[in-house]
Z-matrix of the N, CA and C atoms (Angstrom, degrees):
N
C 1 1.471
C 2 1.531 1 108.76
N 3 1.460 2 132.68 1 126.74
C 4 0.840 3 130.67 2 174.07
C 5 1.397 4 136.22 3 -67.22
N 6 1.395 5 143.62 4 133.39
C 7 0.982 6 135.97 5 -174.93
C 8 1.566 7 142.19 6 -54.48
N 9 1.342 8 123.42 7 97.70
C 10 1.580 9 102.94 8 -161.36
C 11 1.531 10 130.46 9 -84.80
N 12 0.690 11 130.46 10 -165.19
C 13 1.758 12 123.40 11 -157.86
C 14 1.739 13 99.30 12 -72.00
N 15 1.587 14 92.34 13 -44.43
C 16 1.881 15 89.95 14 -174.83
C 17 1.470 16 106.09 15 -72.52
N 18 1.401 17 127.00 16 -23.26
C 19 1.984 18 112.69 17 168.94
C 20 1.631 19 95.69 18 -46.90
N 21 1.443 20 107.00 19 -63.66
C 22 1.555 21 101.67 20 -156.49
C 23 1.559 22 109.20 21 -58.57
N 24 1.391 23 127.15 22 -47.42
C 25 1.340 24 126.99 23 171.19
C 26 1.741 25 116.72 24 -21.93
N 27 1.419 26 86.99 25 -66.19
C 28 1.823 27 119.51 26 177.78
C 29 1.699 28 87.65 27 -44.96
N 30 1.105 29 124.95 28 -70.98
C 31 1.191 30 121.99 29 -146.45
C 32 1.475 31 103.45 30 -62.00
N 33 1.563 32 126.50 31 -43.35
C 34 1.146 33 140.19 32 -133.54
C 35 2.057 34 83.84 33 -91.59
N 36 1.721 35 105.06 34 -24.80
C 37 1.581 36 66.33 35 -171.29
C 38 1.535 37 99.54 36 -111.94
N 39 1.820 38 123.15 37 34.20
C 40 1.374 39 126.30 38 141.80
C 41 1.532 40 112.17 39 -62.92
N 42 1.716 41 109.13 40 -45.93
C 43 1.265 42 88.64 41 170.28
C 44 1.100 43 148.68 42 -56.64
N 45 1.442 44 107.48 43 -31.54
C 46 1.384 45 114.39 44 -165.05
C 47 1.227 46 112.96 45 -101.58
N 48 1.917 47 119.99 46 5.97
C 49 1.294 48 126.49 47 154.63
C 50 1.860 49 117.77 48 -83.64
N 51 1.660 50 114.01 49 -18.76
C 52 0.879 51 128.86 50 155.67
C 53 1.643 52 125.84 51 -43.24
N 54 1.397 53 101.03 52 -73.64
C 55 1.612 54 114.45 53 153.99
C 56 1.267 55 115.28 54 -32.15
N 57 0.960 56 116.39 55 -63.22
C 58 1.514 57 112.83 56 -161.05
C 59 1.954 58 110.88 57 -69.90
N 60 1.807 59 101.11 58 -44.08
C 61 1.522 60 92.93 59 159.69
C 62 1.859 61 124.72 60 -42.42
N 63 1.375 62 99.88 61 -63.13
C 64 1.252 63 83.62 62 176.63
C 65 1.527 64 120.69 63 -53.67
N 66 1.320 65 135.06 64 -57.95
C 67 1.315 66 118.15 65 -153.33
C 68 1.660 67 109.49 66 -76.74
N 69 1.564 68 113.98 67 3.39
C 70 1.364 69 103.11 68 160.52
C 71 1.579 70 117.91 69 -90.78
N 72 1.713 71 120.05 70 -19.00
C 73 0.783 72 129.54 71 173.78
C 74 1.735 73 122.84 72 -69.93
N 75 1.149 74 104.29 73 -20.38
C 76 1.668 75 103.93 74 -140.43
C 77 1.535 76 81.18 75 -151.43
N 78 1.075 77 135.40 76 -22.79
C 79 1.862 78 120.44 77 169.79
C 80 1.974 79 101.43 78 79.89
N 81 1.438 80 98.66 79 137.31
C 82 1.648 81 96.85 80 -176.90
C 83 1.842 82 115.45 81 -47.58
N 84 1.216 83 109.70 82 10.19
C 85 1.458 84 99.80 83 159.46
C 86 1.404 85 125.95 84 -94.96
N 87 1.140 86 99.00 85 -38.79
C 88 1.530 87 103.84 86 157.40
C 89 1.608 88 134.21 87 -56.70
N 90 0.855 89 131.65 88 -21.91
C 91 1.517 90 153.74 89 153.91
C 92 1.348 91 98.97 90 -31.32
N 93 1.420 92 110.92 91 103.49
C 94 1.674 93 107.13 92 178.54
C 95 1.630 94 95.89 93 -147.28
N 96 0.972 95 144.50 94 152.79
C 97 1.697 96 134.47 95 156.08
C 98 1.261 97 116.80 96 -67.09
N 99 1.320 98 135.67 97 2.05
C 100 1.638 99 120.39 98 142.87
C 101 1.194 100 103.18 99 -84.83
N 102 1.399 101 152.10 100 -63.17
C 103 1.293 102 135.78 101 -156.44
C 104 1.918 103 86.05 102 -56.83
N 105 1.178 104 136.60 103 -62.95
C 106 1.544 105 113.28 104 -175.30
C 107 0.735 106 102.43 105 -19.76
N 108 1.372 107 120.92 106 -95.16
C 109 1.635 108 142.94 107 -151.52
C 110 1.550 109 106.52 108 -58.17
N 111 1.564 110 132.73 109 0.50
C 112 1.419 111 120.43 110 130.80
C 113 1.164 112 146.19 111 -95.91
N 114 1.298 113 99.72 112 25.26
C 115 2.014 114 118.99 113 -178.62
C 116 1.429 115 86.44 114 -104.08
N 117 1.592 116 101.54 115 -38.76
C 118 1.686 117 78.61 116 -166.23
C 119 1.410 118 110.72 117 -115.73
N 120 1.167 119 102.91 118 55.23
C 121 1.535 120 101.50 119 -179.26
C 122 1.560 121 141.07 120 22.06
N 123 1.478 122 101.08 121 55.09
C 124 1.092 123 111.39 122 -160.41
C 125 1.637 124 97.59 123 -143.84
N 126 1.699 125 108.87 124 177.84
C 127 1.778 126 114.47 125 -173.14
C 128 1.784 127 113.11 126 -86.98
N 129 0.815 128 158.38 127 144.89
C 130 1.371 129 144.20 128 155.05
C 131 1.208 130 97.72 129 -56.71
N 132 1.208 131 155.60 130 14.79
C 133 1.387 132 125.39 131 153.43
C 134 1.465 133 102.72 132 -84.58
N 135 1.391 134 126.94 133 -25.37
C 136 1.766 135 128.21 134 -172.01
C 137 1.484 136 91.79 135 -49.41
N 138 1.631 137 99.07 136 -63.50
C 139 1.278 138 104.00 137 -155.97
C 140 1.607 139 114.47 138 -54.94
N 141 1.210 140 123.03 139 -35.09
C 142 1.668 141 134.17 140 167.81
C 143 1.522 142 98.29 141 -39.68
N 144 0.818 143 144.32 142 -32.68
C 145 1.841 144 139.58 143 167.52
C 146 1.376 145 108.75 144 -50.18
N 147 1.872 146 120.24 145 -59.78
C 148 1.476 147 123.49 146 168.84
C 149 1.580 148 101.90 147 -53.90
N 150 0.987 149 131.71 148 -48.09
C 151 1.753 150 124.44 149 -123.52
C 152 1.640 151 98.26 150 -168.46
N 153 1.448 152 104.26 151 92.59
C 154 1.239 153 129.79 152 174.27
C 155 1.368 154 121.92 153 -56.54
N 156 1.366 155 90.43 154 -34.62
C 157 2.019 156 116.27 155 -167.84
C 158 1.122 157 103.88 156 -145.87
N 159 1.357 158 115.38 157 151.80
C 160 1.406 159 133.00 158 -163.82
C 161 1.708 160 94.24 159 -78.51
N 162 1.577 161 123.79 160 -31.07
C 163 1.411 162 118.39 161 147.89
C 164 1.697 163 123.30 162 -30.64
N 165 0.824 164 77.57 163 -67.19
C 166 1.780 165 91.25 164 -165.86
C 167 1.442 166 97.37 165 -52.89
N 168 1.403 167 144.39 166 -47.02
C 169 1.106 168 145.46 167 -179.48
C 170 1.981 169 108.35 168 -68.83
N 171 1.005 170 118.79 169 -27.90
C 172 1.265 171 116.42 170 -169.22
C 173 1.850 172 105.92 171 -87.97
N 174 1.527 173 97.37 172 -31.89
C 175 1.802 174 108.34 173 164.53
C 176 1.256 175 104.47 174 -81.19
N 177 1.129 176 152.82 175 -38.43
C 178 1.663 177 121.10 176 143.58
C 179 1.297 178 137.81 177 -48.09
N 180 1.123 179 108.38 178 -35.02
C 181 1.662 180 106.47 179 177.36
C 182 1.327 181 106.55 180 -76.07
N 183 1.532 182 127.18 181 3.58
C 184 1.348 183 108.60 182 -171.93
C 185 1.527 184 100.18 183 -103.73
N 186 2.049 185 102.67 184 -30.97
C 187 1.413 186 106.31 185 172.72
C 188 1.769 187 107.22 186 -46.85
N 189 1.438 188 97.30 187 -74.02
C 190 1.377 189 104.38 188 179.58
C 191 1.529 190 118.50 189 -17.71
N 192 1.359 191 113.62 190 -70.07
C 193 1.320 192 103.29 191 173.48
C 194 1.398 193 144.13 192 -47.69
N 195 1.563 194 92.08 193 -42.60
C 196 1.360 195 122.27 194 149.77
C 197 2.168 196 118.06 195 -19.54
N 198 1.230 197 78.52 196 -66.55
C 199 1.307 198 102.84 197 -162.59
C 200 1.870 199 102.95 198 -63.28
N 201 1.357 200 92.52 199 -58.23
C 202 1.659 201 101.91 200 167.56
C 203 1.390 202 123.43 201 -29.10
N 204 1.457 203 102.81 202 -57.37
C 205 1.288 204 107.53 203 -178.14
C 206 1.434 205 116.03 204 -70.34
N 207 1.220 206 129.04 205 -14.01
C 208 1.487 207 129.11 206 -167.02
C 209 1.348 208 96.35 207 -95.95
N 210 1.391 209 108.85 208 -31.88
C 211 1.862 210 107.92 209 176.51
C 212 1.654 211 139.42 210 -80.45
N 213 1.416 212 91.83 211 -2.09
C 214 1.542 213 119.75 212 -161.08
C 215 1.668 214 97.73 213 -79.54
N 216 1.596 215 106.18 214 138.84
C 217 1.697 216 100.78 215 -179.99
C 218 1.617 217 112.66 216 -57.62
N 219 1.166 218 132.61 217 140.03
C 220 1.445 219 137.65 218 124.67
C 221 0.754 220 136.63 219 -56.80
N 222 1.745 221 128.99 220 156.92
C 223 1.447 222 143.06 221 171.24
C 224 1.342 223 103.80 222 -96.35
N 225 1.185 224 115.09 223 158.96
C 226 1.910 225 133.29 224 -136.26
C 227 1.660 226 98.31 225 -166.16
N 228 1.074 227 131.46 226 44.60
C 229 1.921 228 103.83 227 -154.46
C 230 1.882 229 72.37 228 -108.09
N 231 1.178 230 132.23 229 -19.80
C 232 1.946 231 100.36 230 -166.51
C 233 1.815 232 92.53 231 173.96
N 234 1.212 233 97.72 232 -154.08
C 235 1.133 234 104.40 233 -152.79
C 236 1.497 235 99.07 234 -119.40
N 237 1.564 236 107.09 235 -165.37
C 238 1.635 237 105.77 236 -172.64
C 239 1.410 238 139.84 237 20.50
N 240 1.597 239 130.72 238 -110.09
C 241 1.033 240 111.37 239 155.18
C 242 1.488 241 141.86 240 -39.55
N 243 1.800 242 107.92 241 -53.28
C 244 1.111 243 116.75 242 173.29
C 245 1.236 244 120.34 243 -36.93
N 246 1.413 245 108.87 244 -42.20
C 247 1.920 246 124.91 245 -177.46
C 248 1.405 247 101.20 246 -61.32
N 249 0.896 248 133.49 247 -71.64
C 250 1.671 249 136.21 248 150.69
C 251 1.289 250 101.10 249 8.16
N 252 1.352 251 102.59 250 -93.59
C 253 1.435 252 107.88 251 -152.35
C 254 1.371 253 123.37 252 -78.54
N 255 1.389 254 114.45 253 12.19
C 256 1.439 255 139.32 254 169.91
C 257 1.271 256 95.45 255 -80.13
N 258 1.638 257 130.10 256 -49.44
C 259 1.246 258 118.48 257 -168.31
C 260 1.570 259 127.65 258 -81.83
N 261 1.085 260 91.96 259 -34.45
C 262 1.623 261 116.74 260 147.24
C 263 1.599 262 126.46 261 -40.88
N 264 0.900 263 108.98 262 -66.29
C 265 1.512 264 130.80 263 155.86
C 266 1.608 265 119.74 264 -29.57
N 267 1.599 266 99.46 265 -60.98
C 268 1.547 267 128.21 266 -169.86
C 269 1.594 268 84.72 267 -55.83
N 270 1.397 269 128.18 268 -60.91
C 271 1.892 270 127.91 269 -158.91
C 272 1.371 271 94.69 270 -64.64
N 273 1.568 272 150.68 271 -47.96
C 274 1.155 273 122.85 272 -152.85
C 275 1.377 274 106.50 273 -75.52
N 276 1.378 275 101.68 274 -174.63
C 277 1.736 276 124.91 275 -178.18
C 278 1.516 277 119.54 276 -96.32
N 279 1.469 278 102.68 277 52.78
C 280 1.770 279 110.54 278 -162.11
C 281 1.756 280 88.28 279 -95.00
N 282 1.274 281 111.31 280 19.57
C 283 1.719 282 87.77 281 165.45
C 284 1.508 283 102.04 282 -167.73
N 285 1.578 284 127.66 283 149.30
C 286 0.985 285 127.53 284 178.92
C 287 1.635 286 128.01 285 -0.93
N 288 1.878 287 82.68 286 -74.60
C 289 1.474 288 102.22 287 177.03
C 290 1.460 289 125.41 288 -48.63
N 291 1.131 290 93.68 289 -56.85
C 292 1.537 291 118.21 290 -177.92
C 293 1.455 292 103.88 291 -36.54
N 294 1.862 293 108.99 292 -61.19
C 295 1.558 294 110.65 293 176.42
C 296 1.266 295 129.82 294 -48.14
N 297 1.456 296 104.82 295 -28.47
C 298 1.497 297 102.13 296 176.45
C 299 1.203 298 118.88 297 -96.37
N 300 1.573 299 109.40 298 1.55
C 301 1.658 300 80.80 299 152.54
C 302 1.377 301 119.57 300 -118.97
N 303 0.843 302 114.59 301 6.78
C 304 1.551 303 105.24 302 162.25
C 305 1.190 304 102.90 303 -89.77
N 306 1.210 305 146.11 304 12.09
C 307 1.170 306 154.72 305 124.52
C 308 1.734 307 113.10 306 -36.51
N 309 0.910 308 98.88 307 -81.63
C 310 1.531 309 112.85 308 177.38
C 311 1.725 310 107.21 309 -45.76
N 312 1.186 311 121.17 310 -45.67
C 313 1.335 312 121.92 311 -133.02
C 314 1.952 313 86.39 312 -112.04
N 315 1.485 314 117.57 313 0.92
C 316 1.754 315 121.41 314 164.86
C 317 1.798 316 92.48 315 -104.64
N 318 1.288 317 118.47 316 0.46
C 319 1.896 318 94.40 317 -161.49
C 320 1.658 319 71.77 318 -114.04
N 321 1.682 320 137.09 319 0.30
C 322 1.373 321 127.05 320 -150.43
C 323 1.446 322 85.87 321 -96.77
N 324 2.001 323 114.07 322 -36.13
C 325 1.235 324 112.34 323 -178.91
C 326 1.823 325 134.17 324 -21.07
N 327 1.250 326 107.75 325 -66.10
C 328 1.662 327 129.26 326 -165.49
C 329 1.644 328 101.10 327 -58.30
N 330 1.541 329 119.46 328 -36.79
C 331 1.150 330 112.40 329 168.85
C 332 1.575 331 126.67 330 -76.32
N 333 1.420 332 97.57 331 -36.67
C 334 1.920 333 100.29 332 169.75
C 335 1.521 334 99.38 333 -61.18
N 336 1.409 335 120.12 334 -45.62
C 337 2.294 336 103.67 335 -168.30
C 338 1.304 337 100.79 336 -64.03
N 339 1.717 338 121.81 337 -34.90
C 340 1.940 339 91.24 338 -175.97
C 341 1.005 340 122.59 339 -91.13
N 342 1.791 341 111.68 340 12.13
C 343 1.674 342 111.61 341 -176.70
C 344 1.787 343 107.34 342 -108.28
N 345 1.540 344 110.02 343 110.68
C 346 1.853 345 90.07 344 -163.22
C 347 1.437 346 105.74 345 -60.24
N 348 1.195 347 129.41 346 -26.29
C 349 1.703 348 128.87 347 -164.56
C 350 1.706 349 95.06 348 -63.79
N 351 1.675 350 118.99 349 -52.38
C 352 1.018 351 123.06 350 179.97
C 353 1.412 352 113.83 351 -44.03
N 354 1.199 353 114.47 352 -68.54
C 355 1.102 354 140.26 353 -177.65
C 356 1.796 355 107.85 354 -27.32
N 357 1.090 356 97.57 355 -65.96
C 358 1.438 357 115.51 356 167.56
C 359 1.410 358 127.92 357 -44.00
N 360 1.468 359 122.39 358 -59.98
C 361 1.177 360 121.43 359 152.30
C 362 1.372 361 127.84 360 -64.23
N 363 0.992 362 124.63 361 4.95
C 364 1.858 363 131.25 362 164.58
C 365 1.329 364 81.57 363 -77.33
N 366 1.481 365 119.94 364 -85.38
C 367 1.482 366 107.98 365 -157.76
C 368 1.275 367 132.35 366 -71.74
N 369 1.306 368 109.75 367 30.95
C 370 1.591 369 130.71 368 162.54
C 371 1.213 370 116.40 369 -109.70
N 372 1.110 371 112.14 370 -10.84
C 373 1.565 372 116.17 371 165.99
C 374 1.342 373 108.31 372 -99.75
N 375 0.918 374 137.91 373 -77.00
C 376 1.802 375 140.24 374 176.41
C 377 1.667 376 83.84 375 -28.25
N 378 1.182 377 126.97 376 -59.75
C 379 1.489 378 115.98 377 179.03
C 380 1.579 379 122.92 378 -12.34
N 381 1.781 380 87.40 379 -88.37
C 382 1.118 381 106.77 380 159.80
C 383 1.752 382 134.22 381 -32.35
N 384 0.967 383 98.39 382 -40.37
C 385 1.304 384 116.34 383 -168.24
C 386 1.492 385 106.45 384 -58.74
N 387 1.644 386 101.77 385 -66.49
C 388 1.584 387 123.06 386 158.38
C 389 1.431 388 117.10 387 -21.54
N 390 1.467 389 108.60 388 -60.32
C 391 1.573 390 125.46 389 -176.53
C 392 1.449 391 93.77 390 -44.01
N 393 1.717 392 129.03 391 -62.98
C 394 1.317 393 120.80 392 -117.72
C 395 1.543 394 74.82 393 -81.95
N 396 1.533 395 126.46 394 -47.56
C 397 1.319 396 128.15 395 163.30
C 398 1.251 397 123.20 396 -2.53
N 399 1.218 398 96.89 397 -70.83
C 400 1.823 399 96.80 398 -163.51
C 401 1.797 400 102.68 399 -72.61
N 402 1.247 401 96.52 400 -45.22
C 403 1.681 402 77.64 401 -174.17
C 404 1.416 403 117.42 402 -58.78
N 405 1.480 404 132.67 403 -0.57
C 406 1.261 405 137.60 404 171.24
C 407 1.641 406 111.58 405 -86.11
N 408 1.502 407 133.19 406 -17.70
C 409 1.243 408 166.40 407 103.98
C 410 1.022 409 106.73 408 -27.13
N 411 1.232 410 161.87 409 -54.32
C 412 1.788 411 136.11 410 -174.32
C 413 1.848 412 77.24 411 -89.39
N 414 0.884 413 159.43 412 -47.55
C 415 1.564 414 148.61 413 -162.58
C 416 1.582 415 104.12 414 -50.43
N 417 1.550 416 111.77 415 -53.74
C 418 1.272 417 123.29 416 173.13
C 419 1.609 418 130.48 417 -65.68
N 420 1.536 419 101.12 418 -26.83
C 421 1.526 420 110.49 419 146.34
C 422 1.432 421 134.43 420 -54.88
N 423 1.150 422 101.37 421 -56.20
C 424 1.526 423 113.06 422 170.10
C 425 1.482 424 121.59 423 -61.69
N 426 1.116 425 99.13 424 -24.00
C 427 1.817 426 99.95 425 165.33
C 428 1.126 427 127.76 426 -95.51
N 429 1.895 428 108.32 427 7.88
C 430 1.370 429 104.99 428 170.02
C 431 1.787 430 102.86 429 89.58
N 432 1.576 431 115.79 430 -39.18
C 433 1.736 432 106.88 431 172.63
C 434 1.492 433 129.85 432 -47.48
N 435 1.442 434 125.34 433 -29.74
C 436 1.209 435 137.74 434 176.08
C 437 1.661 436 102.98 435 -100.97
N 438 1.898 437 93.59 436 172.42
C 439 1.318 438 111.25 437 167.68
C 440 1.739 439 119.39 438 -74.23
N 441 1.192 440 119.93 439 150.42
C 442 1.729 441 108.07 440 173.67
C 443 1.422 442 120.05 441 -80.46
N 444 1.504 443 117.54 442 16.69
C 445 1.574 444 102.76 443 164.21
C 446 1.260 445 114.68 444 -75.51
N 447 1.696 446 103.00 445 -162.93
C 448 1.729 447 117.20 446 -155.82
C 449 1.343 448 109.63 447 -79.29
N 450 1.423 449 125.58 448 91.07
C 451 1.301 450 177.59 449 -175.48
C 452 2.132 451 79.93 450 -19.10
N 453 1.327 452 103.58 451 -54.67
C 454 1.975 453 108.12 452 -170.68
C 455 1.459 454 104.39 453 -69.12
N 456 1.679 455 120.42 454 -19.98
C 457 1.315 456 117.96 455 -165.68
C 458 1.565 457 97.70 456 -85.26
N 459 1.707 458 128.17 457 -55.38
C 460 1.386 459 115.32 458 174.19
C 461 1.456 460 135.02 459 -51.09
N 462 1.870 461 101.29 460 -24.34
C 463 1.244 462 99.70 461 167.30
C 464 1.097 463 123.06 462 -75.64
N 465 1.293 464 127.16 463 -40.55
C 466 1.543 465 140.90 464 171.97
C 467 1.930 466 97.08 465 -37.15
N 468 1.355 467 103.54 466 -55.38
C 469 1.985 468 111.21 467 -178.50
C 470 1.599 469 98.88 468 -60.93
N 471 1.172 470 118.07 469 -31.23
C 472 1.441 471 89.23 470 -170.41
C 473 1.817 472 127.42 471 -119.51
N 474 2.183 473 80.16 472 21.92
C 475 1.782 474 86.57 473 161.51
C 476 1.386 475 98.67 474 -94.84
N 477 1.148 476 118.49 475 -35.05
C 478 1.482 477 122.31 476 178.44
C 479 1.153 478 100.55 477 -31.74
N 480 1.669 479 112.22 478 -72.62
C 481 1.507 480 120.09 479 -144.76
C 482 2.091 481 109.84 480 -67.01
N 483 1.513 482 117.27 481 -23.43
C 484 1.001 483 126.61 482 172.91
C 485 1.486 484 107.52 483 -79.74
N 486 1.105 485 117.98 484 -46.94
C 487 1.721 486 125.98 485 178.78
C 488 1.756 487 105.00 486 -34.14
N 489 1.437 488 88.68 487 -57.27
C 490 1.328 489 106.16 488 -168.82
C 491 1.744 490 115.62 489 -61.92
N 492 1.666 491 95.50 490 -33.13
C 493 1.544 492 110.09 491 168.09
C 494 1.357 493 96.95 492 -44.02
N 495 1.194 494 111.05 493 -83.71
C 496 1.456 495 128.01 494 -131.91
C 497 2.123 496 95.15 495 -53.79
N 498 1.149 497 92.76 496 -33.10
C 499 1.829 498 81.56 497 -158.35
C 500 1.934 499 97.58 498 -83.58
N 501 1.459 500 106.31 499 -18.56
C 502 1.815 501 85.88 500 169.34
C 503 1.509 502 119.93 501 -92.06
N 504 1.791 503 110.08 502 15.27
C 505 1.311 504 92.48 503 -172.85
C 506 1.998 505 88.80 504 -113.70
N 507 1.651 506 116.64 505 -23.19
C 508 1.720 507 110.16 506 147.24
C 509 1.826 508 105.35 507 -25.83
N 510 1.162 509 94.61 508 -76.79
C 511 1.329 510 97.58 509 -144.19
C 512 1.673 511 106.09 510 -76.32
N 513 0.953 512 128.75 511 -9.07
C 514 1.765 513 135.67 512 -176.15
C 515 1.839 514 95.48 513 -146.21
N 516 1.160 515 101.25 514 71.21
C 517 1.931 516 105.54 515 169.02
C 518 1.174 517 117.58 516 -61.08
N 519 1.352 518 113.96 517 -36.39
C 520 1.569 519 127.70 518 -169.73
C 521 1.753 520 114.74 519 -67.74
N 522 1.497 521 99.74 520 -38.33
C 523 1.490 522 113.79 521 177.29
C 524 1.460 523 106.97 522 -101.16
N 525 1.504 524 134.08 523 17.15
C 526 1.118 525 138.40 524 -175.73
C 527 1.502 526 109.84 525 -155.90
N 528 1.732 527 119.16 526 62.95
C 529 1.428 528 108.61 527 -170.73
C 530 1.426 529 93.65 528 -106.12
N 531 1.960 530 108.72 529 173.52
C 532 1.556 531 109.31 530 -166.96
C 533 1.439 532 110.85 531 -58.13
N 534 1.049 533 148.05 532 -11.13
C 535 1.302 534 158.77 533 -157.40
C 536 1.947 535 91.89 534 -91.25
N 537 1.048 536 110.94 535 -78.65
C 538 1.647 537 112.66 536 172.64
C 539 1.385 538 115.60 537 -43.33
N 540 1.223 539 113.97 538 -46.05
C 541 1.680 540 118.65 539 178.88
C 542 1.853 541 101.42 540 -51.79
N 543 1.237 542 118.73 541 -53.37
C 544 1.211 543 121.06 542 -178.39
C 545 1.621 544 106.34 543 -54.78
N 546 1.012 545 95.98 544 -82.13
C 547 2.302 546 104.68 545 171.16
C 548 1.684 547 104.25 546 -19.74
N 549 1.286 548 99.71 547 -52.64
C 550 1.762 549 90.25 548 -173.26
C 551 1.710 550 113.14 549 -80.75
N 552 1.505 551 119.19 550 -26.81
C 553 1.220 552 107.90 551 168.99
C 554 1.541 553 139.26 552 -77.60
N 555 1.737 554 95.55 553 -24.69
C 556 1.043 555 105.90 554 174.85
C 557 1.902 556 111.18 555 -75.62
N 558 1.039 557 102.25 556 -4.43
C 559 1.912 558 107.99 557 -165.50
C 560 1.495 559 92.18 558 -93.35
N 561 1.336 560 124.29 559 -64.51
C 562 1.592 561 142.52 560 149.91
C 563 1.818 562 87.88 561 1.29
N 564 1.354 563 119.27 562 -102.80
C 565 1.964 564 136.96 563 -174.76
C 566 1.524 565 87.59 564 -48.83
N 567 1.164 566 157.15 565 -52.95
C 568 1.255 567 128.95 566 -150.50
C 569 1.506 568 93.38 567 -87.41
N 570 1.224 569 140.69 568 -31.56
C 571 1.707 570 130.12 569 165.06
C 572 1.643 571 112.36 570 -53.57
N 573 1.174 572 110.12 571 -43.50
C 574 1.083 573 116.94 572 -172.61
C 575 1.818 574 121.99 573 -75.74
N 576 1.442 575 96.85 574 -20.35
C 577 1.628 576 110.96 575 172.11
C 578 1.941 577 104.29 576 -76.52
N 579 1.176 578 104.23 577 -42.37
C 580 1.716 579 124.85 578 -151.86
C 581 1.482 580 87.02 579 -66.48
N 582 1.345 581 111.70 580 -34.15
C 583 1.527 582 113.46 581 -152.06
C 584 1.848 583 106.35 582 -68.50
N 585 0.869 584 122.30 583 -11.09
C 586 1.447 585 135.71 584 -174.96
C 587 1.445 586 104.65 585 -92.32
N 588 1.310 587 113.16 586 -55.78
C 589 1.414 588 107.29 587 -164.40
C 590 1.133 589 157.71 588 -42.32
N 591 1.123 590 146.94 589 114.89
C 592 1.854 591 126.87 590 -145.05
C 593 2.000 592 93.57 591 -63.09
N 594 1.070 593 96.13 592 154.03
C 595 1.704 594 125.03 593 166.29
C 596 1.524 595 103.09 594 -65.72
N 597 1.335 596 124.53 595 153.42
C 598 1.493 597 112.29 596 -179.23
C 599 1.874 598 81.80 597 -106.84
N 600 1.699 599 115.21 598 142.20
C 601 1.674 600 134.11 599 145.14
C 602 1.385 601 101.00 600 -5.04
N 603 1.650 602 118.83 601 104.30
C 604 1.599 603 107.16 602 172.62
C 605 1.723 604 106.61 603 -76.88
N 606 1.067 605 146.21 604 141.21
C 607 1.425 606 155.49 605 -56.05
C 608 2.078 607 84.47 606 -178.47
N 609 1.797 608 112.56 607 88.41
C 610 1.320 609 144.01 608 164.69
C 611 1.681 610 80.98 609 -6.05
């Protein structure tokens, strides 16, 4: 009996739940087409139908991830700052899921720096990323919540400052659980609010 479009559908997203076990399991070094083809109980020759080359499999897993992240719920609670720090919020590892992929997507690093194409599209995304930033930053300007400097430079400080979150609380969870992630981000925006504020008349 021949195979109809929905087997392959079906099939296509064992694979790509396959994939994704491993690289939360096993970190983008682990990513090989036998470890696939033992999540999913299947031959590496199946998998040679998806993924000809160990290329071709590593440009899916990046879509995939890709994709994850664009599909993943957001926070919505308000406007200006709040919007901020929703997005802010949105990058850390305050939940299972969340951990594993920024899990995935710091171990995805070493392969994007020796690949220049990779390479390139990383920093078109963090780009981006920055962008969506700041305009959540001139929002918070305009309402008076932030300081009036250059709106790309605080955002630029405060992917850093989460970036930087995310990979000491990977690697030390215990001294970096979602509860702390919050304390330090929210402390992060309240320096950054304070910093504007007039001084009150020191007192005759």
């Amino acid at each position: 009996m021949p195979r109809t479009k929905g087997d392959h559908e079906a099939r296509r997203r064992d694979v790509s739940a396959a994939v994704w076990q491993v690289m939360a399991t096993r970190g983008f070094a682990g990513l090989t087409l036998r470890a696939v083809a033992a999540e999913l109980g299947a031959t590496t020759g199946l998998l040679t139908h998806y993924f000809p080359t160990k290329r071709a499999l590593v440009e899916y897993a990046l879509d995939l991830l890709e994709q994850r992240t664009v599909d993943r719920p957001r926070r919505r609670t308000g406007e200006g700052l709040a919007a901020l720090r929703d997005a802010l919020l949105d990058i850390l590892p305050l939940t299972p899921e969340a951990a594993d992929t920024n899990r995935i997507w710091v171990s995805s690093w070493d392969t994007a720096l020796s690949e220049p194409a990779l390479s390139g599209a990383y920093a078109r995304k963090y780009a981006q990323s920055r962008q969506r930033l700041t305009e959540r930053v001139i929002a918070a300007q305009e309402s008076g919540e932030l300081p009036s400097g250059e709106p790309a430079d605080i955002a630029a400080r405060a992917q850093a400052f989460v970036l930087g979150l995310v990979v000491q609380a990977l690697f030390d969870p215990a001294a970096f659980p979602p509860r702390r992630h919050i304390e330090l981000l929210d402390e992060h925006l309240a320096a950054l609010a304070a910093s504007h504020r007039p001084r009150p008349p020191l007192g005759r």
